[in-house]
C-alpha positions, -999 to 999 in steps of 0.1 A, spaced: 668 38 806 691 16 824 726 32 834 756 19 813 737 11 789 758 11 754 751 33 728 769 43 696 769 76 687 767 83 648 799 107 647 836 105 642 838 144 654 861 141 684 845 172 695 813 163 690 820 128 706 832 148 738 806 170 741 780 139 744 798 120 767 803 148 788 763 157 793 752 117 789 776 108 818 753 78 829 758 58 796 782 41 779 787 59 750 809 42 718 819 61 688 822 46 656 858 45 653 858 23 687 839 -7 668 855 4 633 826 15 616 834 30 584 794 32 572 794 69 552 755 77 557 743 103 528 727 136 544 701 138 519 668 145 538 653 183 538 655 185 571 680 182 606 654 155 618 650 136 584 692 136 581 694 122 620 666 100 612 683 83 585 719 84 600 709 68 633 685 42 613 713 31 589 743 28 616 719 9 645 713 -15 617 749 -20 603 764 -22 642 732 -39 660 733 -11 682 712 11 696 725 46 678 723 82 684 726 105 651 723 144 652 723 170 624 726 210 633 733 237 618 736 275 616 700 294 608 703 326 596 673 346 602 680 373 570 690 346 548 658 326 552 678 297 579 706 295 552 729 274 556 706 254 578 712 218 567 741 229 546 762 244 570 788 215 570 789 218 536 779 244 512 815 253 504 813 215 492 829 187 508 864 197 512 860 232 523 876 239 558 858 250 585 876 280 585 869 283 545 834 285 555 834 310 585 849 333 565 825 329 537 799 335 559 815 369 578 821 380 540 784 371 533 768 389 564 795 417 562 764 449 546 739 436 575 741 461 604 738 448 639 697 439 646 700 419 613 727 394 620 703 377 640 708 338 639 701 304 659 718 270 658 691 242 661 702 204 669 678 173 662 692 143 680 677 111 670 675 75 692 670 44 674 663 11 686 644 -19 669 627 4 649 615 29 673 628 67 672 629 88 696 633 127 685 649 158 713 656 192 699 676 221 711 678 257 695 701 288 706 693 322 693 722 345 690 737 363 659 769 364 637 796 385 652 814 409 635 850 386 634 860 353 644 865 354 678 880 326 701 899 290 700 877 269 721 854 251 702 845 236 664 823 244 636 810 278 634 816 284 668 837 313 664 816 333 644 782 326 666 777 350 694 753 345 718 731 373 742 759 377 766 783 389 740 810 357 740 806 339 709 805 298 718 843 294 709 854 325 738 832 298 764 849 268 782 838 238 774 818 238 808 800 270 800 792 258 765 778 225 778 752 243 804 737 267 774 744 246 741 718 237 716 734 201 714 728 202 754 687 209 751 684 185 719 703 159 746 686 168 780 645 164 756 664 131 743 676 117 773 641 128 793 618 110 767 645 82 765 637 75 806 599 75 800 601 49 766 622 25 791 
């Protein structure tokens, strides 16, 4: 793929946003509040791929852009992957994050230690002209036991990974080498150099 080449990514997350710009440094990388892009994609697919799909689909085609769009989530093993693709919202829509974290400690609070196993999984989807192109990235790890740390959004806090630190106690650095968004970037971005 040619360097600078522009790109908008399907997000208004600020975090989100910085975390992409920061691991696709050789791109130019807009977000949808830089060319005022107000289109509300519905996340109705059964799956992370089928909502990036359709989000980077619907946005490439209102903006005439090439668009990434990603959908992750939290995968608890004991509950079956739940939330999975609910995790942004099975409190409902307006439920804080921090509404939802709790729920979750609450929820997981009888399971003992080996059964608070859980992974995050990304799907970040490319599309241009009709073409997709599809990377993944999955983390294992488990719930902790409290919230623990400010750095970080989502269910970072409560997502602990094999060296003990949940994602929220790492910098942004740290969480950048290891994240799930990072693989689901790095398969992207390789597969995205062979298709050009």
């Amino acid at each position: 793929m040619k360097n600078n080449k522009k790109i908008v990514i399907a997000t208004n997350n600020p975090g989100k946003i910085k975390e992409i710009k920061e691991i696709l440094k050789n791109y130019e990388i807009i977000s949808l509040k830089e060319i005022n892009c107000k289109t509300d994609v519905i996340e109705d697919q059964e799956s992370f791929e089928g909502n990036a799909k359709k989000k980077a689909k619907e946005i490439s085609e209102v903006v005439k852009m090439p668009c990434i769009a990603d959908d992750s989530g939290l995968c608890i093993d004991i509950l079956q992957g739940w939330p999975g693709i609910y995790t942004a919202r099975f409190l409902g829509e307006e439920a804080t994050q921090e509404q939802r974290n709790s729920y979750i400690l609450e929820k997981m609070k009888k399971f003992k230690d080996d059964e608070r196993k859980a992974r995050v999984k990304c799907c970040m989807a490319y599309y241009e002209d009709g073409k997709y192109i599809i990377g993944k990235g999955e983390i294992e790890g488990k719930i902790a036991n409290e919230k623990r740390g400010k750095n970080g959004f989502g269910f970072d806090e409560i997502f602990e990974i094999n060296n003990g630190k949940t994602f929220a106690e790492l910098s942004s650095e740290e969480k950048n080498e290891i994240s799930h968004r990072k693989k689901a970037l790095q398969d992207l971005k390789t597969k995205l150099e062979k298709y050009e």
